[in-house]
N, C-alpha and C positions, 0 to 999 in steps of 0.2 A: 405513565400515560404520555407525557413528553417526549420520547424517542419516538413513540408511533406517530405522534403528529408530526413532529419534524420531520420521517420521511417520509410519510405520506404528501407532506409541503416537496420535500426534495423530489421523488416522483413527478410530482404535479410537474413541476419545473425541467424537470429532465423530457419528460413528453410533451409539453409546450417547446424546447427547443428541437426534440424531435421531426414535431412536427412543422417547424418554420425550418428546418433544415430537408424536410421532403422525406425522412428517413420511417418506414411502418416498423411499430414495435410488435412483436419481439422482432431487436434488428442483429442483422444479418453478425455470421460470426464474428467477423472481423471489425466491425461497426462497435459489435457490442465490446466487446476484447479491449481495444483503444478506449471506451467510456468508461472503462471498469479501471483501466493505468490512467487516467486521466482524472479519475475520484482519489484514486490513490495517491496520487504525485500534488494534485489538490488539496488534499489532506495536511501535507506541511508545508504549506505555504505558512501559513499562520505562527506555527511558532518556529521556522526562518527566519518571518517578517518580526516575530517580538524578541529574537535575540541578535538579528542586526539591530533593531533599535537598542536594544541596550547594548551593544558596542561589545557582545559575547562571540568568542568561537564557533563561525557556525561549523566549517570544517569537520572536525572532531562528530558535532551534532549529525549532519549528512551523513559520514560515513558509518556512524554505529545504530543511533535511532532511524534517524529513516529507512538506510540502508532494511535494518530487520524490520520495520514496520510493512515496506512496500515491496520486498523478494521475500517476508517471511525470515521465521526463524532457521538459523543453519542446522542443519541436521547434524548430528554429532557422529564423528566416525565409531565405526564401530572396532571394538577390540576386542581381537583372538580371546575366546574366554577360557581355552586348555593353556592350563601352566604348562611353560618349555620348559627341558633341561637344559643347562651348563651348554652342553655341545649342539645345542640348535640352535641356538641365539647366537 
């Protein structure tokens, strides 16, 4: 019951700055688009902010957790599934 209330708080809060920003919801593609990379990129502020304080890599941290957190998982290539012979390879 806790996730629901929490984003029904985070809603609330996103349409009151909606609304002090002049913007009607549902907003516009490009409005909405940027709120959506802007929850995402929001997202690791937090534990950034807790391993600059403890004096960790955050480097390393950016590039592989966030990185897949906020473009997603990398799709994996795919591989030719007919075994070649000797003289195609």
């Amino acid at each position: 019951m806790k996730p629901y209330i929490l984003s029904l708080g985070a809603g609330l809060l996103v349409g009151l700055l909606y609304s002090l920003l002049g913007v009607r919801s549902p907003a516009p593609p490009v409005i909405a688009l940027l709120g959506l990379l802007g929850m995402l990129l929001g997202e690791q502020i937090v534990p950034i902010a807790k391993r600059l304080h403890a004096r960790q890599d955050i480097a390393h941290f950016v590039k592989s957790d966030c990185a897949r957190d906020v473009l997603g998982h990398p799709v994996a290539r795919m591989e030719d599934p007919s075994p070649k012979s000797e003289h195609e390879r």
